[in-house]
ZAMARGU-4260 file (C-alpha; in steps of 0.2 Angstrom, whole numbers, plus 5000, padded with zeros to 4 digits):
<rodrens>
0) 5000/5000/5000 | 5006/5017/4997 | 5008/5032/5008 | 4996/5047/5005 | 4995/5065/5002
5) 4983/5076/5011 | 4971/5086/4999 | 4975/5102/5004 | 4978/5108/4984 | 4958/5102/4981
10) 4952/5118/4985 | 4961/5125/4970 | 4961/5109/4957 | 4942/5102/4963 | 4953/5086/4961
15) 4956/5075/4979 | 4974/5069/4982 | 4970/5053/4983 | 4977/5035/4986 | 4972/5021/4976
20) 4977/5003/4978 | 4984/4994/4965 | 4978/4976/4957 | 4981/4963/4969 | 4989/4948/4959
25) 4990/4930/4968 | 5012/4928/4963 | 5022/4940/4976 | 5029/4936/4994 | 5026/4956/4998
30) 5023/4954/5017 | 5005/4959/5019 | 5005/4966/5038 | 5022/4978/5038 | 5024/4993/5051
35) 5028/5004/5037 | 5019/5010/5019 | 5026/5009/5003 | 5022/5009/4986 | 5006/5006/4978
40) 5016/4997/4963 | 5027/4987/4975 | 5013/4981/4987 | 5005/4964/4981 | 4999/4951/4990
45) 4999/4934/4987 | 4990/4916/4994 | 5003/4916/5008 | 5001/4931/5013 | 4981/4929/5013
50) 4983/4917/5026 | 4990/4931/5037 | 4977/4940/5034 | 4967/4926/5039 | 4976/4922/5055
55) 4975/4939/5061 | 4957/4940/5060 | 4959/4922/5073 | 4969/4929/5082 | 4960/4945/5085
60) 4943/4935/5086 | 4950/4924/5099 | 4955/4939/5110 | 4939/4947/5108 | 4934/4929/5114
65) 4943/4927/5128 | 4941/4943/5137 | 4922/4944/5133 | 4919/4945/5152 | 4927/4951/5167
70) 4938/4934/5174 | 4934/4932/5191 | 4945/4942/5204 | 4961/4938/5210 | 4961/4939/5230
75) 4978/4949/5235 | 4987/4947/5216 | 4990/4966/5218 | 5001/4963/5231 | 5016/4954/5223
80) 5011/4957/5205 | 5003/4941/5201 | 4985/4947/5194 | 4982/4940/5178 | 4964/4939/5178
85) 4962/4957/5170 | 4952/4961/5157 | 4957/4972/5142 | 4942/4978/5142 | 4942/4991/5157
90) 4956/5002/5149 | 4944/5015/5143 | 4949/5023/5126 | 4965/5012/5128 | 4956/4995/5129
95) 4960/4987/5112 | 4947/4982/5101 | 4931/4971/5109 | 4915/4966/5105 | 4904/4976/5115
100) 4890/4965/5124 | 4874/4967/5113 | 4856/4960/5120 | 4848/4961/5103 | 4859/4949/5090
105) 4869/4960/5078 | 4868/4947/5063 | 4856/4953/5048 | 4836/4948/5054 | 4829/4935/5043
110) 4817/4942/5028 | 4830/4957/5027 | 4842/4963/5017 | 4855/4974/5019 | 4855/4990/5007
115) 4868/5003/5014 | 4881/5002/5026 | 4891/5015/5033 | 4907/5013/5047 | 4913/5027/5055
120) 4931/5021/5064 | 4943/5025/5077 | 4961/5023/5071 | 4968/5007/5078 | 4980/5003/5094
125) 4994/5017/5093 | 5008/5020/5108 | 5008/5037/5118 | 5008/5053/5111 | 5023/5062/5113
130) 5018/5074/5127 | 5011/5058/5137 | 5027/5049/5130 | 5037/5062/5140 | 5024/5061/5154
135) 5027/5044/5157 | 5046/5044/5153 | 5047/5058/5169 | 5038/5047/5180 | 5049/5030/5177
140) 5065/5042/5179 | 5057/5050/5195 | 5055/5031/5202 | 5073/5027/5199 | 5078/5041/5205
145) 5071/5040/5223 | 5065/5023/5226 | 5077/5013/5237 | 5067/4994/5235 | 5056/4987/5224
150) 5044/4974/5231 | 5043/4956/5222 | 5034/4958/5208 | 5038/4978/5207 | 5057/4974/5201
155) 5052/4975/5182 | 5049/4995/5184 | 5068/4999/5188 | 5074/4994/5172 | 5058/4994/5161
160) 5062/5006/5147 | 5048/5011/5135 | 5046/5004/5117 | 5037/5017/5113 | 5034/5025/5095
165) 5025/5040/5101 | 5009/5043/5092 | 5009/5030/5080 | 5001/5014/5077 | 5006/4999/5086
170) 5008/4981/5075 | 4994/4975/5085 | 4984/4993/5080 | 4986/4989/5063 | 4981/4971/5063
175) 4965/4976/5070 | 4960/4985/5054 | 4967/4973/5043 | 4955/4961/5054 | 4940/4975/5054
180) 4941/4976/5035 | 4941/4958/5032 | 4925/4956/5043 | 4915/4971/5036 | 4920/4963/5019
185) 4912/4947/5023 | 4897/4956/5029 | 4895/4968/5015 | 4906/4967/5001 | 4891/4961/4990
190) 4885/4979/4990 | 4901/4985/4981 | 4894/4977/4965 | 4890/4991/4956 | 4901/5003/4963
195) 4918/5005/4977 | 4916/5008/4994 | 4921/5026/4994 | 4933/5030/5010 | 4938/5046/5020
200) 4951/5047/5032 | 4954/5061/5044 | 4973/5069/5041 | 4984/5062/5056 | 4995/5049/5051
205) 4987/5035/5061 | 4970/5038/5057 | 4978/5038/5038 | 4987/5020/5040 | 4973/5014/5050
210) 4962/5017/5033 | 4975/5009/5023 | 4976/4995/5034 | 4958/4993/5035 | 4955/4995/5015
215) 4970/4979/5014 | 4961/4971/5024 | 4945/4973/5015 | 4950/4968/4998 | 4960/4952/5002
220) 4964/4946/4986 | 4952/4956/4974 | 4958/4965/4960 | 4949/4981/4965 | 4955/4998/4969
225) 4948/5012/4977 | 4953/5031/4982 | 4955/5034/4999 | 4950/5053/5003 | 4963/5062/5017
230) 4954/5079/5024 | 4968/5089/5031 | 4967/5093/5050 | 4973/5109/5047 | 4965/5125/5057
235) 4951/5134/5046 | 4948/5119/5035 | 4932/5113/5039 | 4933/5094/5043 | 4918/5084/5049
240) 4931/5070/5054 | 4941/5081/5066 | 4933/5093/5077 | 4942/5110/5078 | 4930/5124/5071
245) 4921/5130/5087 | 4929/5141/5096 | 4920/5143/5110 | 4922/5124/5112 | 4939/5121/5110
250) 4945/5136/5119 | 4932/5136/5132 | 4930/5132/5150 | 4921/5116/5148 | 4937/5103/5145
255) 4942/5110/5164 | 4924/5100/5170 | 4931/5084/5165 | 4947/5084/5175 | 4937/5092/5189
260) 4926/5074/5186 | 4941/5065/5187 | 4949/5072/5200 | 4932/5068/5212 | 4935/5050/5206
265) 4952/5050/5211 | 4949/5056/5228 | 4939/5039/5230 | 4949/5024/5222 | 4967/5031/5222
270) 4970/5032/5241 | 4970/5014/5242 | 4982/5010/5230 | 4993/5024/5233 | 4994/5016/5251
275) 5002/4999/5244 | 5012/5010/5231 | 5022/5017/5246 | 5026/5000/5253 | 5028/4993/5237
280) 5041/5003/5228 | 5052/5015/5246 | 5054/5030/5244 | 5042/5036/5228 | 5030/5046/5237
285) 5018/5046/5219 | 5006/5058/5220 | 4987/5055/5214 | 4988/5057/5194 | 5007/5051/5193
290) 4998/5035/5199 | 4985/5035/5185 | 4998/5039/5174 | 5007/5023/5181 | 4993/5013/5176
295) 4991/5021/5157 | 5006/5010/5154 | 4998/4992/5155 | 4988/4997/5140 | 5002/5005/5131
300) 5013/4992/5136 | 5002/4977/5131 | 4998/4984/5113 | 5013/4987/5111 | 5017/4968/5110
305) 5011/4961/5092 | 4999/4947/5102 | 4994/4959/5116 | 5003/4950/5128 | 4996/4956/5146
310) 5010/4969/5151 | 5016/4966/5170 | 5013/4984/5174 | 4991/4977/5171 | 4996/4964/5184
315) 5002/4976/5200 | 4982/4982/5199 | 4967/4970/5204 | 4952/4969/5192 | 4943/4981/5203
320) 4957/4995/5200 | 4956/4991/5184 | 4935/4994/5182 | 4940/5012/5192 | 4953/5016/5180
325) 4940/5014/5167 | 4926/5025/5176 | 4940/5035/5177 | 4943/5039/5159 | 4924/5038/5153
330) 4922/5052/5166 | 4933/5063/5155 | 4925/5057/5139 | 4909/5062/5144 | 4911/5078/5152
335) 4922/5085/5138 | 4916/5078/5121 | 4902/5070/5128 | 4882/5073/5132 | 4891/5079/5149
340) 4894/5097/5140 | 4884/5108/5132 | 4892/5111/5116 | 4901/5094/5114 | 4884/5087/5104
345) 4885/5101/5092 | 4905/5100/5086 | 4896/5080/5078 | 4882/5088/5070 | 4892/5089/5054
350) 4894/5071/5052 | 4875/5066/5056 | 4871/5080/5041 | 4883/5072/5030 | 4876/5054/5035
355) 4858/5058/5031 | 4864/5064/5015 | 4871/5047/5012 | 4856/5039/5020 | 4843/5048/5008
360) 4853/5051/4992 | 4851/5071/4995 | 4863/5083/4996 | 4870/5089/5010 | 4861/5102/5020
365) 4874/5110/5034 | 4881/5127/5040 | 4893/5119/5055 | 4908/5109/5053 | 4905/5102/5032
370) 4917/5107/5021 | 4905/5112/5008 | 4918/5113/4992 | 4921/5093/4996 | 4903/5088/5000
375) 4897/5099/4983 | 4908/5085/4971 | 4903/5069/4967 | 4920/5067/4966 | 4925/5071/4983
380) 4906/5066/4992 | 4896/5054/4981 | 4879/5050/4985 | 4879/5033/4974 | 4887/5020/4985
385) 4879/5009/4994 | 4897/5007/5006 | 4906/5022/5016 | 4920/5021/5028 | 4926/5035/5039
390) 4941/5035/5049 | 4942/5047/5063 | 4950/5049/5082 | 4938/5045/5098 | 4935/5061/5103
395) 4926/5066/5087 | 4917/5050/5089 | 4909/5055/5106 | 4906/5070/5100 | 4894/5063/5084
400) 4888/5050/5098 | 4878/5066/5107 | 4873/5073/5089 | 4864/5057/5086 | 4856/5057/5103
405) 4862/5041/5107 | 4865/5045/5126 | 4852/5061/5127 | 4842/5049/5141 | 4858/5042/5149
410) 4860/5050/5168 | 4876/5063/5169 | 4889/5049/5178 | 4893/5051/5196 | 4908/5054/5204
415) 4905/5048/5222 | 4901/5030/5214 | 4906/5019/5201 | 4891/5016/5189 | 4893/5001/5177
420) 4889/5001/5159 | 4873/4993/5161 | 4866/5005/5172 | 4874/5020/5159 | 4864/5014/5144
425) 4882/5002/5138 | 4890/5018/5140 | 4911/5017/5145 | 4924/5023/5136 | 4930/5007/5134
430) 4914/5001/5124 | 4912/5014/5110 | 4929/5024/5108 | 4940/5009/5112 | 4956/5007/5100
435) 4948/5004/5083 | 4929/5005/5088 | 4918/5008/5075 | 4901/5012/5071 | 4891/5006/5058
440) 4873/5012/5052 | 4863/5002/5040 | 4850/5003/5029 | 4840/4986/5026 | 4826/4981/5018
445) 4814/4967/5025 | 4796/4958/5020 | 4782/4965/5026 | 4788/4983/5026 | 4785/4989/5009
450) 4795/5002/5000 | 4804/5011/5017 | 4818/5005/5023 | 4826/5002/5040 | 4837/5009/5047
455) 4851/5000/5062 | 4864/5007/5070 | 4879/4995/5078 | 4894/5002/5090 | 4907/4988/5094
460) 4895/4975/5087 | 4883/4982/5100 | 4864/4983/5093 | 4860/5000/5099 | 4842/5003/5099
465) 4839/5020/5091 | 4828/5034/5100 | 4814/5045/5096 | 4809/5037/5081 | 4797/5024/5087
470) 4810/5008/5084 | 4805/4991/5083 | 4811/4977/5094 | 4825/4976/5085 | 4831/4993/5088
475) 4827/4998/5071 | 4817/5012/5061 | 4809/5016/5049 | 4823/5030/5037 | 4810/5045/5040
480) 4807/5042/5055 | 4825/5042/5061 | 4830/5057/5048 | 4815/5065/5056 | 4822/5059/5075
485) 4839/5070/5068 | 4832/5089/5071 | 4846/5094/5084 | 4857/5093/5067 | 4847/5096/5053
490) 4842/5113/5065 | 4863/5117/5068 | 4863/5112/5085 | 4868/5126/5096 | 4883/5130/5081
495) 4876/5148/5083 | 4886/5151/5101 | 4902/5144/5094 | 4907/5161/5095 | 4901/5166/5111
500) 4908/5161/5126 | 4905/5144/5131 | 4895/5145/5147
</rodrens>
């Protein structure tokens, strides 16, 4: 696959810099599932190589498997680093990628047929970024520095050194889009008959490769290719796949309310670790968030090993630390870009235009965050296909979340209790903005319902039943129903106090 260029001279040409994928013959020993991108014309795979491809959807599949449920706690594991009964699924947005659990089945319902698909991703498993890099290189130089012994167990931190590539995707990142577009092309490749899947990717380099990755996967062996559309990130460029052109949301007072959230919620699990901490390693006298930050580098860790090995720093935190930790991050997500604030719904509103556009063969009708030179091309934004991906970063997708409503009935979360996911409407960082969580919206046709269609909406594999549009008990409705459900979009939100102060 090769590397892309951003689009930035579209505005001038009306033409997308674009990448295509090149014919895929079945007589080259090109690895399929390098760390790097190179050449479209040197990129082949062949048989061999498919059976990676293959392997890595097991592989993944069985992970997903495995840590389905919480395992069953540990009793005093914490104590001489021996828990290995943790779930990867309470690492909030750093929880690699998982089913989510769904109470209605996600599979198509029989007498139906789906029509349209649209997925809306996460990039996949990255390491740090560099100013959390730094973060977390300070604080395993502030350990050797002052702490004069390391419990059993606790030896690995004094000469751990991070294998970090800061900001980028892990091997383990991209194999989960090569496995997420091998699966979405299982389910719906049929409806790429007539015409390509037509693919956007937000400009950061991850969310770029993730795309790439994600489109390898996707066409296998096929001799298709397909232009992958890269919307710069840059300030003033309108971008629906990158929040950024609200200013009284990105320079307001509201990110402040979810580290004030946070902090409540430290106050009431930290103590208790801190107080074994200080035993455990002499002499580090962690404060609060250095302790947090301490435990950010199970996840990082573990992804950063090609099979997701369990990373010992996950094992020196119990199961029930680890479900905090993960309160602890879904706090921030929900109170920054989440139904928590005000204007966080709005900076999505965008997207959920652009989507019923897609949805109803219409052109776009938006005055927020669309880049209306792109969405006026049928080059750039066609309204033809039956198949869309979108590739994008979590915050963004929380932010779309609240512009669909999808949360408007779920209570604000606590912060003198933990709340679980159940009782939050299968809300949790971990289960819609994890590493590589996608979103899919379909259209389907069924017996019995004459010429509308329905429309489903999947996070994670979860079946979320939609709102305001009278769903069935499937979670479905009927396409003008839920278009009609979309009025805090179609209305602007509340775009009109982007320019005020955020209150």
């Amino acid at each position: 696959m090769a590397r892309f260029g951003l689009i930035s001279s579209f505005i001038n040409k009306l033409t997308p810099r674009t990448h295509r994928y090149s014919a895929i013959p079945a007589d080259n020993t090109e690895p399929l599932l390098s760390n790097s991108s190179t050449p479209a014309a040197t990129r082949r795979i062949t048989t061999k190589t498919m059976v990676k491809i293959s392997a890595a959807v097991l592989l993944l599949s069985a992970a997903t498997i495995g840590y389905s449920l919480c395992p069953p706690a540990q009793k005093g594991c914490e104590q001489n680093g021996t828990c290995t009964a943790i779930s990867k699924h309470t690492w909030g947005q750093y929880s690699p990628y998982f089913a989510a659990p769904s109470e209605l089945s996600s599979a198509v319902p029989k007498g139906c047929k789906v029509t349209f698909a649209q997925i809306l991703s996460r990039h996949g498993s990255r390491s740090p970024t560099a100013d959390k890099a730094q973060v977390y290189d300070d604080l395993l130089q502030t350990l050797r520095d002052n702490v004069t012994d390391y419990a059993a167990g606790y030896e690995f931190i004094k000469d751990y050194t991070p294998p970090f590539v800061p900001d980028e995707l892990t091997t383990y990142g991209e194999n989960e889009l090569v496995t997420a577009g091998a699966l979405f092309s299982k389910r719906y490749s049929s409806l790429t008959q007539d015409k390509p899947m037509f693919v956007r990717a937000s400009g950061s380099h991850r969310v770029i490769v993730s795309a790439e990755k994600f489109a390898q996967g996707f066409y296998s062996d096929s001799n298709h290719s397909d232009d992958i559309l890269v919307i710069p990130e840059e300030s003033g460029f309108n971008n629906t796949l990158d929040h950024g052109g609200c200013s009284a949301f990105e320079d307001g007072d509201g990110k402040k309310l979810g580290k004030k959230k946070q902090k409540e919620w430290m106050a009431k699990f930290v103590p208790a670790i801190s107080d074994r901490l200080t035993k455990k390693l002499s002499g580090s006298n962690l404060d609060t968030q250095s302790i947090v930050y301490l435990m950010d580098l199970c996840p990082f860790d573990t992804i950063t090993d090609p099979n997701a090995k369990l990373s010992p720093f996950c094992q020196i935190f119990n199961q029930d630390e680890w479900l905090s930790y993960d309160y602890y991050q879904s706090l921030e997500k929900w109170y920054v870009y989440g139904p928590g604030r005000k204007l966080a719904p709005t900076q999505g509103v965008g997207y959920v235009n652009e989507l019923i556009a897609r949805l109803t063969g219409q052109p776009v009708q938006d005055h927020t965050t669309t880049n209306t030179t792109l969405d006026s091309s049928d080059k750039t934004f066609p309204l033809d296909r039956k198949l869309y991906a979108d590739f994008t970063h979590d915050n963004t997708m929380m932010t779309i979340y609240g512009a669909l409503g999808l949360f408007k009935n779920t209570q604000n979360l606590p912060t003198d209790r933990r709340l679980s996911p159940k009782e939050l409407d299968g809300y949790s960082s971990s289960r819609v903005v994890s590493f590589a969580a996608r979103m899919v919206v379909e259209k389907m046709a069924c017996d019995g319902q004459g010429d509308e269609e329905l429309v489903r909406l999947l996070i994670n594999d979860r079946v979320f039943p939609l709102k305001d549009c009278d769903a069935d008990s499937l979670g479905r409705c009927k396409l003008g129903a839920f278009v009609k459900s979309q009025n805090f979009s179609q209305s602007g939100g509340d775009w009109a106090q982007c320019e005020a102060k955020e209150k």
